[in-house]
N, C-alpha and C positions, 0 to 999 in steps of 0.2 A: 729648226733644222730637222729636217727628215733622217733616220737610221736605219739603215739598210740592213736585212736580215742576210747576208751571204751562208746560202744554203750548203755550197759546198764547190770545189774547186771542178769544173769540167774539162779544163785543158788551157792550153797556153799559144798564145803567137810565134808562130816558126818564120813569116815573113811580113813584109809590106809594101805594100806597093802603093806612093805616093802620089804617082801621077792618074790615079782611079781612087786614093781613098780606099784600098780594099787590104782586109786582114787575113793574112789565111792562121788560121789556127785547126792547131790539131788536136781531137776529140781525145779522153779519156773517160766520157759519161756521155749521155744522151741529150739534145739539144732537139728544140722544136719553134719553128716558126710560131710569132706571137711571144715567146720566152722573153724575158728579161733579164740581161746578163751586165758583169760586172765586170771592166776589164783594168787592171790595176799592175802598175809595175813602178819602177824607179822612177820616173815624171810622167807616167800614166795613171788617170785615175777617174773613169765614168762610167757612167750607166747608161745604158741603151735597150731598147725592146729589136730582137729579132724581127724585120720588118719580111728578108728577103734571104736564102743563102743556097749557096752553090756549090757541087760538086762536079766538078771537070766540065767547069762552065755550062753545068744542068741545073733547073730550079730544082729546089728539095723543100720539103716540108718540115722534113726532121732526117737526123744523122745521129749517128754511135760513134762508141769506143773503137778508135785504131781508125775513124777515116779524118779528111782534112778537110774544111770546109773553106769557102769563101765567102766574105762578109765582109758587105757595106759598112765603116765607121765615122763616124760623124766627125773624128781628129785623128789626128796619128800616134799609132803605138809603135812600139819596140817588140825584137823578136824578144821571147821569153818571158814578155808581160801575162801576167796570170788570167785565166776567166773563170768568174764564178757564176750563177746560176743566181739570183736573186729572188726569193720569197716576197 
């Protein structure tokens, strides 16, 4: 079994939208396309790499502190499921 180095907490899910699969979570760190992140809550709990994410339905490379992203996930979370940043 693999262990995940959780590097440290970058923000959390404010919505979801089921009928797209898509997370928006809101930044407190820096996040970058290619990243591997961690997103974990009450019956959430996977890892995923940054393939794709969006800002006001724009592509972005990377995003900061204080904006919201949109993000492809591969299952469904909850709002205020945690994201970590994966080493």
């Amino acid at each position: 079994m693999e262990v995940l180095s959780l590097v440290e907490k970058i923000g959390k899910v404010t919505h979801f939208f089921a009928n797209i699969n898509v997370a928006v979570i809101e930044l407190e760190d820096e996040i970058n396309q290619g990243d591997e992140i961690h997103i974990k809550g009450h019956t959430t709990d996977f890892t995923m790499k940054v393939d794709s994410m969006q800002i006001d339905h724009e592509n972005v490379e990377k995003a900061g502190d204080g904006q919201s992203i949109g993000l492809k996930v591969p299952s469904p979370v909850r709002q205020n499921d945690e994201v970590f940043l994966v080493e």
